[in-house]
N, C-alpha and C positions, 0 to 999 in steps of 0.2 A: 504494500500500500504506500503509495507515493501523498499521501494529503497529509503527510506529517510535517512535510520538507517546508521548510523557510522558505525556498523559493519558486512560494504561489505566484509573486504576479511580478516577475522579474521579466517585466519586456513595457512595449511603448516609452522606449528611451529615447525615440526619437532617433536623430542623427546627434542631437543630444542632450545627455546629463549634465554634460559641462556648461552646455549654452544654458540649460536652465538655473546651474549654478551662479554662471553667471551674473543672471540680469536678479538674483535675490539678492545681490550684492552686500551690503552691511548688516541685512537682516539673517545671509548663511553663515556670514562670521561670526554674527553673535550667536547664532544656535550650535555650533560649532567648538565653544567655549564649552566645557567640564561642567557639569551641572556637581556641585560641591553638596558636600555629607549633609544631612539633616534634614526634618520631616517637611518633603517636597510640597505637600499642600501648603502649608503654612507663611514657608519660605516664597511660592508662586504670589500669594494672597499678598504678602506683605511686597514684593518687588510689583505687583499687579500685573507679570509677565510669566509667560510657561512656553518650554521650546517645545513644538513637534517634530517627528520625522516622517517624511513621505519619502515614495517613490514616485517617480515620474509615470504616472501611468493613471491617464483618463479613462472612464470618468470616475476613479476614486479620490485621486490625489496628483497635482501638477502642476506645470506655470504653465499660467495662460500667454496669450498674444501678445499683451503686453507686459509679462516677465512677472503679474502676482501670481500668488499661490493659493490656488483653486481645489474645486471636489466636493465631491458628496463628503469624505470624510473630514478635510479639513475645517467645510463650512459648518458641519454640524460640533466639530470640537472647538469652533470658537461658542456656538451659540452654549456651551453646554459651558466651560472660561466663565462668559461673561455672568452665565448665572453663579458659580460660584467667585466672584468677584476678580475673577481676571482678566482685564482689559486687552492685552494685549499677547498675540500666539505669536512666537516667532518658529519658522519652518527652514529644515533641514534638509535637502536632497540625496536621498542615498539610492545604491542599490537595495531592490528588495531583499536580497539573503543577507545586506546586512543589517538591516534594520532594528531586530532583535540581536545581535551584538551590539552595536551602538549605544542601542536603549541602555543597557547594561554596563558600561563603558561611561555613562553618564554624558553623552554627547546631547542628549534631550532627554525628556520626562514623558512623552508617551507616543507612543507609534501610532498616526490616524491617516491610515496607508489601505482600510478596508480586509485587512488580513484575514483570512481563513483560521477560524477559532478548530485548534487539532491538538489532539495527546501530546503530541512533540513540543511543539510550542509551547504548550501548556505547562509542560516540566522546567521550558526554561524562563518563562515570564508571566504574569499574572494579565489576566483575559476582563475587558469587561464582559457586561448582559450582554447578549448580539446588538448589533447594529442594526443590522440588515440579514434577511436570509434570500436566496438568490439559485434561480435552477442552472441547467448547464444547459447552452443551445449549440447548433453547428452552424457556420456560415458556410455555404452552399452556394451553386453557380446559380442566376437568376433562373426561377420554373424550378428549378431541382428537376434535374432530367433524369439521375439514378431515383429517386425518389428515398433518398436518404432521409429519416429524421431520429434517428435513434444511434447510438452509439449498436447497438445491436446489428442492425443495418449495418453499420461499416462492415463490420464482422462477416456477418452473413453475403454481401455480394462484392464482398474481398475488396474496397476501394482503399484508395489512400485518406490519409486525416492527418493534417498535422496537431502538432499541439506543441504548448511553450516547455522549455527546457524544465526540468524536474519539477513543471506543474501537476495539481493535484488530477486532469485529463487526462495525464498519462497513463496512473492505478485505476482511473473509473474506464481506460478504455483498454486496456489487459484484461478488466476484469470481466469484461464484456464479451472477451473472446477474440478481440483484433489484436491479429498476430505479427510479432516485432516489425517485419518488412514490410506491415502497413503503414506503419508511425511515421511520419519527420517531425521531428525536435528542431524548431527554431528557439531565436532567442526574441522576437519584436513581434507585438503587433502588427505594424507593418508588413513582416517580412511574412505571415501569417497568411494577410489579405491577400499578397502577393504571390504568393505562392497556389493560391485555389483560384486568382484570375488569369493565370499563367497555366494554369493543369498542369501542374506538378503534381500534386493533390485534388483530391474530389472537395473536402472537405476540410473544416478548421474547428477544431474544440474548446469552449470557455465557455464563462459566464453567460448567459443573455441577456443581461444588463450589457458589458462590455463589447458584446458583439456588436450590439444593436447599435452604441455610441460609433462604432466604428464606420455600422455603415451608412451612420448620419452626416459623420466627416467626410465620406468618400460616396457621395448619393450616386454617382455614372459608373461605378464599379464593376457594374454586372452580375451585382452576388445578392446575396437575402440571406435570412435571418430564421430559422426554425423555431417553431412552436418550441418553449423550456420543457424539458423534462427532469427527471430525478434521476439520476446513475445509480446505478446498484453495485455492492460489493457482498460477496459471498451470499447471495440471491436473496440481500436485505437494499431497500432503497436507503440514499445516503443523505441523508441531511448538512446544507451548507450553510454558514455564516459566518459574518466576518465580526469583526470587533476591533476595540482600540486595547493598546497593549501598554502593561505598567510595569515596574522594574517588581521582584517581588516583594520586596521591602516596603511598595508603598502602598500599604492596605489602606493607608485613609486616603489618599487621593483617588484611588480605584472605588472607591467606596461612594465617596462626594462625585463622582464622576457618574456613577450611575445611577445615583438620586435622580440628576440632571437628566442624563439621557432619557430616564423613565417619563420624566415630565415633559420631555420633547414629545416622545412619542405618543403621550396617551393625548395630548392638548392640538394637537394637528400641525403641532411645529416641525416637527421634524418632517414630515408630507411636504409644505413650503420649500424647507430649506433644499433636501433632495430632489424634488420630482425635477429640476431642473439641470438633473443628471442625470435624468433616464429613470428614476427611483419611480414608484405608486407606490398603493396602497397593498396589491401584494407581495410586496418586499417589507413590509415588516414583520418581524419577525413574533409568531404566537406564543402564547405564553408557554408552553410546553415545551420548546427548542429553550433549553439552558446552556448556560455557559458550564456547567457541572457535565450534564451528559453529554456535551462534545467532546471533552476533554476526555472524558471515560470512553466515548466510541472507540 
């Protein structure tokens, strides 16, 4: 089972991370700075400032056009800041598979990067509630001429799929029955899209949130977007969600963080701030998807 791995959503890096590093200019230096010993809530409250870390990767987390820092996740951990009195998020660019080092390293105080809440993870950083829960779709050539919409499907009439480098697509589509010389492991978005408009591949494996984003940036592409489904592992369907992530140490800022978030979600805040990342109403997540039994999946 590959949905343990850190590096869930390690791609749309663009051409780049550095250019997005770039244009955050004195706001990546100051996140960039050691977040020092002592109870981080407290410490955020009193400076009215808290570093995040993202990856460059729309529509969770990214700089926009003009070089701020955007997303479902980041906008929702300022609004959830500002409710517990901190004005000001400064934002980090990393790679995704570092981001949980980092965290830990004390380079920022919480990862709002949409991560995929998994056992792995779980052992090495502390999880909010979800965020968000999210199915898996395939981007497919426009019509879907194989009439692919299932990872099963691939399986069954032997096509190709890519999927992102040690994303959690890889175990939902082994587990499925699509065999190794089906796979290509890219590292981009991009190279993703690219690759299914080019027939290299039949097909492209991810979120259907992020597929969908993609092929909103790319409308003449020639490709579409499949109905979500649920992947299965060991002929159990798999529940997905992502969450923001705390060092383990800081049970009370994890704690105050999920008051907040709670009240996003029940008050139709969080709807607002998301849906204009592709987010609705069925992506939040029920009250029965815990951050306890992810961890334990």
């Amino acid at each position: 089972m590959t949905h343990g791995q850190w590096t869930r959503r390690d791609f749309f890096r663009r051409s780049a991370v550095v250019g997005a590093a770039a244009v955050a200019g004195p706001t990546l230096l100051a996140a960039c700075q050691s977040t020092e010993s002592g109870n981080t809530l407290d410490a955020a409250r009193s400076s009215k400032t808290i570093r995040i870390g993202i990856a460059n990767e729309a529509p969770y987390g990214f700089a926009d056009a003009s070089g701020n820092t955007t997303g479902e996740a980041p906008e929702v951990a300022r609004a959830v800041c500002k409710g517990l009195g901190i004005d000001t998020v400064q934002a980090s660019v990393v790679p995704f598979d570092q981001l949980i080092p980092a965290l830990n390293a004390k380079q920022f105080d919480i990862v709002a990067a949409g991560m995929n809440i998994t056992p792995v993870r779980c052992n090495a950083a502390l999880f909010s509630d979800p965020d968000y829960s999210a199915l898996t779709a395939l981007l497919v050539p426009s019509g879907n001429p194989q009439g692919i919409n299932t990872l099963a499907d691939v399986a069954a009439k032997k096509v190709k799929v890519a999927v992102l480098s040690a994303a959690v697509e890889k175990g939902f589509a082994t587990a499925a029955g699509v065999a190794e010389d089906q796979i290509e492991t890219l590292d981009t978005q991009d190279n993703m899209l690219r690759a299914v408009t080019a027939g290299r591949v039949y097909c492209a494996a991810l979120t259907d949130i992020s597929l969908k984003w993609l092929v909103k940036q790319n409308p003449n592409s020639g490709v579409e977007v499949t109905s979500g489904f649920q992947p299965t592992e060991n002929g159990q369907p798999v529940q997905t969600a992502g969450g923001f992530v705390f060092r383990k140490e800081d049970t009370s800022l994890r704690d105050a963080f999920n008051q907040q978030l709670k009240t996003l979600h029940d008050n139709g805040e969080w709807l607002r701030i998301a849906s204009p990342f592709g987010f609705d109403q069925s992506n939040l997540p029920t009250a029965d998807l815990t951050t306890d039994k992810l961890c334990a999946a």
